[in-house]
N, C-alpha and C positions, 0 to 999 in steps of 0.2 A: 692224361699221359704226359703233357707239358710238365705240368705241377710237378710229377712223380721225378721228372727228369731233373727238371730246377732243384729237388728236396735232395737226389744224390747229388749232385754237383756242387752245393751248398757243403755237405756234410765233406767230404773230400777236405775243405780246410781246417787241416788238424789243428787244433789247439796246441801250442806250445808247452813243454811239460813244466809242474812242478820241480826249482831246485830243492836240492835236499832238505837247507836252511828253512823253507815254507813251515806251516803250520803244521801237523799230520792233520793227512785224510783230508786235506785241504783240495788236493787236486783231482782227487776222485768224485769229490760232492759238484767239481767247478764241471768237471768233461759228462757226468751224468746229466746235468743242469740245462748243459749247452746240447747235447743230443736230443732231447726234449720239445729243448724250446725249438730249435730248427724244424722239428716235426709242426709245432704249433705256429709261428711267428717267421716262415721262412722269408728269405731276406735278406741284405748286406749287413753282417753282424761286424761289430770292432770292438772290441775288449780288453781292458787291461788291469788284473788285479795286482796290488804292487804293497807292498811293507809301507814304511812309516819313512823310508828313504828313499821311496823312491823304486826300489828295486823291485823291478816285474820278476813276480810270482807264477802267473800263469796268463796267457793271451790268445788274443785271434786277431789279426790284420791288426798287429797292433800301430803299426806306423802307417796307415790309410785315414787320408783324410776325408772326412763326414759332415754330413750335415749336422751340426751341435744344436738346431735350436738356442732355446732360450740359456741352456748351462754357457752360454756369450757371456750371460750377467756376473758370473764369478769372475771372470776375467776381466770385463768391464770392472764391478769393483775394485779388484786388486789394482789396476791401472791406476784410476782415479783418485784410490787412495795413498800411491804412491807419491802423486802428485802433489794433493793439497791436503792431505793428513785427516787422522781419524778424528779431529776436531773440531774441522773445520767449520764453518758455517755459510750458508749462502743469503747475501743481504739483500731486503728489497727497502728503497728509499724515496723518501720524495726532498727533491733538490732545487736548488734555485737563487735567485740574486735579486737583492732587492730588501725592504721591510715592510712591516708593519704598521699599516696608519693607528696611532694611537684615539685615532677620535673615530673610527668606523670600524676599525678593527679588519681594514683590504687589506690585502696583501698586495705590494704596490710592489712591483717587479714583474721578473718571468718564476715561472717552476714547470716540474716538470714531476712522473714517476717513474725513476731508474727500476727494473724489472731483471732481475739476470738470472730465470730460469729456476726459482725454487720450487721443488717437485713436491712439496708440502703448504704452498700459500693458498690462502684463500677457502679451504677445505672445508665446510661446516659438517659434517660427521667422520672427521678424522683431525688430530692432532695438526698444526701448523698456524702459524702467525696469519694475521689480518689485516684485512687493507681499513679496517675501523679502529686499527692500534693507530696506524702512518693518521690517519685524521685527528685522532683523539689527539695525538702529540702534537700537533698544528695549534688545534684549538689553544693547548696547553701554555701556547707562546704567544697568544693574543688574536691568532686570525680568527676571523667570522666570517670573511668573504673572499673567493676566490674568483678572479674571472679569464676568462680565454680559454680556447679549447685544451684539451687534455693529447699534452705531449709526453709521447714515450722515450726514456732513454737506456739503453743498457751499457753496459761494461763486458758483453759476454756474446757480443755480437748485432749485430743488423734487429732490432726492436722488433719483432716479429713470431710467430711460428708457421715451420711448412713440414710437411711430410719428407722425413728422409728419403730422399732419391733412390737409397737400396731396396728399399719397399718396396712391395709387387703391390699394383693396382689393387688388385682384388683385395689386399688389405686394408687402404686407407680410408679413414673415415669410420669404421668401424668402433665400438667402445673400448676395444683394447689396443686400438694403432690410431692415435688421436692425434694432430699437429705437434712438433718438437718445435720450441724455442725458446730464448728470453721472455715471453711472453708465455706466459703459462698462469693459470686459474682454475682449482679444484680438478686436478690434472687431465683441465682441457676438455671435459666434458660439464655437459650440463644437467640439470633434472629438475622439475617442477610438477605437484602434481593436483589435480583437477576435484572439486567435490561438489556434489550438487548445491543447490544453492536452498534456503530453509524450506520455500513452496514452490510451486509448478508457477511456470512465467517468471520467478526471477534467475538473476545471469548465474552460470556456475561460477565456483571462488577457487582459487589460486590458496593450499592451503599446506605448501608446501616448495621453498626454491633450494636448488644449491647449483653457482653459490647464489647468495644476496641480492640482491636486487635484476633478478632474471629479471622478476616480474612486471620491471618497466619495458621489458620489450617484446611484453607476450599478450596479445588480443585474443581477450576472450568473447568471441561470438556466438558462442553453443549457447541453449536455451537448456532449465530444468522442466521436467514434465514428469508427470505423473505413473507411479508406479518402479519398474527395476529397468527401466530401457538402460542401455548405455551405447548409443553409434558414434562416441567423440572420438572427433578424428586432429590429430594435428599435423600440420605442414609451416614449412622456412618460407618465408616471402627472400623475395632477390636482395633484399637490403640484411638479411639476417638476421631478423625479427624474426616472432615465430606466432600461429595463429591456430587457436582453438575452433572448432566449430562439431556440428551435429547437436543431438540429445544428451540427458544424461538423466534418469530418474531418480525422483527423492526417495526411493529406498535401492538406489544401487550403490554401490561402494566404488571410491574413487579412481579415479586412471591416472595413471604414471607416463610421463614423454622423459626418456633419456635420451641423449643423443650427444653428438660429437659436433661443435659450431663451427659453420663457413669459415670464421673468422675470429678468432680470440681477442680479437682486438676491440669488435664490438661490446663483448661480454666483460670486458673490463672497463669497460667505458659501464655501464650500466652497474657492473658492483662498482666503482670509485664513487657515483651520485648517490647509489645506499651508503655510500662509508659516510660521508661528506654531511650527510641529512643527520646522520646519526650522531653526528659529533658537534648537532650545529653549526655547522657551515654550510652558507648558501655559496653554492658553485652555477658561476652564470658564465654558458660556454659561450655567448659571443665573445669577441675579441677584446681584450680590455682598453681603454681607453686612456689610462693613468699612463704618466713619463716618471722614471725615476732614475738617476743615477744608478745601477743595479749594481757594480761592484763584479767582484770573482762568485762564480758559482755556489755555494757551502749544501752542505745536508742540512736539511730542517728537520726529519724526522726518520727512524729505519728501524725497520725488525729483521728477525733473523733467524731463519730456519734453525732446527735443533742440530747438532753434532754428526757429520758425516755418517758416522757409524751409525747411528740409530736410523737413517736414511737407506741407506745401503742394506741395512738389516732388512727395512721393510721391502723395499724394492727385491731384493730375494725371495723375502715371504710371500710377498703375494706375486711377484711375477712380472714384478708392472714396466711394462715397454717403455714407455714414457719416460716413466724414471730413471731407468738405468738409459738411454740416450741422453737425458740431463746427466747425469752422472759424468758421462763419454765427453758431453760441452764442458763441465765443467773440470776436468782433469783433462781437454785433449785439446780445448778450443774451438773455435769454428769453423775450423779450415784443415782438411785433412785428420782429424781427432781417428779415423778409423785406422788410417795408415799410423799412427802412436802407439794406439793400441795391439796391433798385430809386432810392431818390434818388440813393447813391452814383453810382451807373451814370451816369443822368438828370444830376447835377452836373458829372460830369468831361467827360461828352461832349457837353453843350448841348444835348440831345435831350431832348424829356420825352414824344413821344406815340409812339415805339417799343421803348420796354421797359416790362414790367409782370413781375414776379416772386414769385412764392410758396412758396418753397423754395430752398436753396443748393446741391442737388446737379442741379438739371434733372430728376430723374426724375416730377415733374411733367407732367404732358402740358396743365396749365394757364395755365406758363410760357409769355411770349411776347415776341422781342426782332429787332427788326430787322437782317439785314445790315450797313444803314451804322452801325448802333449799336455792332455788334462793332467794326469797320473801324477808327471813328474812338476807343473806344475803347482800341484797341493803339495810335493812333496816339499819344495824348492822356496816358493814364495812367503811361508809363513818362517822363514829364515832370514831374509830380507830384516832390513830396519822399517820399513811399513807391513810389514805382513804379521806382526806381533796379533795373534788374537783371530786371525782372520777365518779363522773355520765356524766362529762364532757369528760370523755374520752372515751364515746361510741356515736356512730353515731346519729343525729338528722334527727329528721323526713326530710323527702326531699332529702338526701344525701348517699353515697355509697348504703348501702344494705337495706337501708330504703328509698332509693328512692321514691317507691311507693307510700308512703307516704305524697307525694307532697301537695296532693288532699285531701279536707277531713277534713283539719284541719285548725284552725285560722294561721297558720304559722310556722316558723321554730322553736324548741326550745320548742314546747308542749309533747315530746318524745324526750329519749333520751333511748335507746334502742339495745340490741344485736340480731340479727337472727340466726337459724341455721338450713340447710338443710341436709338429708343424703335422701336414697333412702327410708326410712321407718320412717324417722323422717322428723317433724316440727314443731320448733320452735322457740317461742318469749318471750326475755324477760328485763324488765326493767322501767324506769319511766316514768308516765306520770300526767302532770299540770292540775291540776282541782281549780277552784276557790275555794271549799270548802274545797282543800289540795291534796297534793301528793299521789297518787297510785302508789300502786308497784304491777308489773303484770307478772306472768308468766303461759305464755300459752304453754300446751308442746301438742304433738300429737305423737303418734306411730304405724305406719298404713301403708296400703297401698292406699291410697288417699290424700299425701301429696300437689296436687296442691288446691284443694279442701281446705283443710285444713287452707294453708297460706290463701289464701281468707277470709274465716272466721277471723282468727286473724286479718287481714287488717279492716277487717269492725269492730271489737270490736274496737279494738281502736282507728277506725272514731269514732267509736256511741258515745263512754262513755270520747273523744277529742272534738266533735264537737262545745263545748263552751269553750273548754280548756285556758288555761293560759300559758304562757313561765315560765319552771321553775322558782324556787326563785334561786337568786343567793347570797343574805346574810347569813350569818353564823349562826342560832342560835337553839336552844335545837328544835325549831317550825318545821326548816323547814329540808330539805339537805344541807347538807354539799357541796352548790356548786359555783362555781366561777369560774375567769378566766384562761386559761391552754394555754400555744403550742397552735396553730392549725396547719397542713401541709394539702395541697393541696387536695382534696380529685377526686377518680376515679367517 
């Protein structure tokens, strides 16, 4: 009876009508669509489907602010790329004062590795620079020997990472809400994994790390034994080390530990002695004992993530928290970056009383941004002298988080689109190719029927795709602002 009662009281808010100028039949597929779905998905709906300017077409509680989830990251991009351009790059360095003994090949000075948050470093099965490039270049200048502990320095704040403050407990630590900071490595998680060892009595082997040199700070106690047992179990010692132990038989197939580290700080400590080994360099962390005139600081060595945009690209495609908070550091700063980005918003799109922001991934459930805000937003931004291209740096139907979207549509390129899930949120938002012109669509939902929900979205934008077009990619007042960018590999 509740149910039944909530389902009328839901439907009661009409949808706003089609203006004439719309598509035809455009608002007939939208009000059958939304009648529907309320039966299936009931729930705080916000809806705003709009032209290629901006101009809402047909809506629901278009100016109520919502939970946006993860579509944060489009806005986060655009921010950031405001900031420090489609170019840009983020450097990681090793610095210091001092030289090079010609007859030992020490490094007679201090150094250091500047770290400033590249959401691509260190990554061995994905694209990004290495902490065995900064060594190799070292070697390349004559050092063989390093000594004193391993100090961190950034440019992009306090040498560190910690869980965003807006984060709810229940999220952090997790593999998908991993520490944010200067200090990031293979983004902040770890992985290693376990295989028996050739017979029964000897130790199991370590025959796989990411990144590099985990393996110096993972004891393996587990025994191999005889036949397919597997009880390996691993657990964190209080230092941040990590430790193997139970069975493992020689015909059972390996075990995987992923996880998210106490401390990233350790983890780099441990890949810097693989890079260092690898380049020939003995690195001996007691304190050095050498005096040397050291002089002004200089770069010794530095690599350099690829072009904002091929970052951003991915960081859409796949969704990744992490990364669009690095994003948020890197275009907002350390101090305040969330309150930048909510004016950003608020400036481009004239709205100042439906967006509020406290985080640059969405995994916030604090964050809160209106339908027309997204809408006009896509419409507005890619006008902009940074917003050149910008529709292209959210996922296309078929791929990462739009996957589902395989089916359904004439092909790849008729969406181009952000998703965002939370346990009480879902939604979608962004562009899509219609012969008659570009829609800008954002579907939000805030409920507790989010599977239900996504479905419905998925079927809008078959129904109102299903003759669709591949975006325009010419420049002109007509259409978007879109064209060619980066692409990186997508999950």
């Amino acid at each position: 009876m509740i149910r039944r009662l909530f389902l009328a009281l839901a439907l009661l808010s009409t949808p706003a009508l089609l203006p004439a100028q719309g598509p035809a039949g455009l608002g007939a597929d939208l009000s059958s669509w939304y009648a529907q779905t309320m039966r299936s998905a009931p729930g705080r709906w916000g809806i705003v489907v709009a032209d290629n300017s901006g101009e809402v077409l047909w809506s629901v509680n278009p100016s109520e602010p919502m939970v946006p989830a993860s579509t944060v990251k489009l806005l986060t991009t655009g921010f950031a790329r405001t900031v420090v351009g489609s170019e840009a790059r983020r450097a990681t360095r090793v610095v210091g004062s001092g030289q090079v003994n010609p007859a030992t090949g020490q490094w007679d000075g201090s150094w250091a590795l500047e770290l400033n948050g590249d959401p691509t470093l260190e990554r061995t099965d994905r694209g990004g620079p290495m902490l065995t490039e900064l060594a190799q270049q070292l070697a390349a200048i004559g050092v063989r020997r390093l000594n004193g502990p391993l100090t961190v320095t950034s440019g992009a704040g306090e040498p560190r990472a910690a869980y965003p403050t807006a984060w709810e407990s229940r999220h952090r630590g997790r593999i998908f809400a991993p520490p944010v900071g200067p200090v990031t490595l293979n983004e902040n998680v770890i992985g290693f994994s376990i295989a028996p060892g050739a017979r029964a009595g000897q130790r199991p082997i370590i025959i796989s790390e990411s990144p590099s040199g985990i393996s110096n700070i993972v004891t393996v106690s587990a025994t191999t034994v005889a036949g397919t047992r597997n009880t390996i179990r691993f657990s964190v010692k209080p230092n941040g080390h990590y430790v193997v132990t139970g069975q493992i038989g020689t015909r059972s197939g390996s075990r995987r530990y992923v996880g998210v580290p106490t401390d990233p700080r350790i983890i780099l400590d441990a890949a810097w002695s693989h890079a260092t080994r690898a380049a020939g360099i003995q690195w001996t962390h007691a304190p050095t004992l050498a005096s040397a005139n050291v002089g002004d600081r200089r770069i010794l060595a530095e690599v350099a993530s690829q072009p904002f945009d091929s970052i951003a690209h991915e960081v859409n495609t796949r969704s990744l928290n992490i990364g669009a908070e690095l994003l948020l550091l890197w275009g907002g700063g350390p101090d305040r970056a969330a309150e930048r980005l909510t004016q950003h918003v608020r400036t481009v799109t004239g709205i100042d009383a439906g967006v509020h922001l406290v985080d640059g991934s969405g995994l916030s459930g604090a964050d809160r941004v209106s339908p027309l805000v997204f809408t006009t937003y896509l419409a507005r931004f890619p006008l902009t002298p940074a917003g050149r291209n910008f529709a292209l740096l959210l996922p296309t139907n078929g791929s990462g988080t739009l996957r589902r979207l395989a089916t359904g549509l004439p092909g790849p390129g008729v969406v181009r689109a952000k998703t965002g899930t939370l346990a009480n949120a879902s939604t979608l938002v962004g562009y899509l190719g219609r012969a008659d012109g570009t829609l800008l669509i954002a579907l939000m939902y805030n409920g507790g029927n989010t599977g239900a929900a996504r479905a419905a979205q998925w079927e809008l934008f078959r129904k109102l795709g299903a003759n669709g077009v591949v975006l325009p990619t010419a420049i002109s007042d007509d259409n978007l602002s879109l064209g060619s960018t980066p692409e990186t590999p997508e999950r």
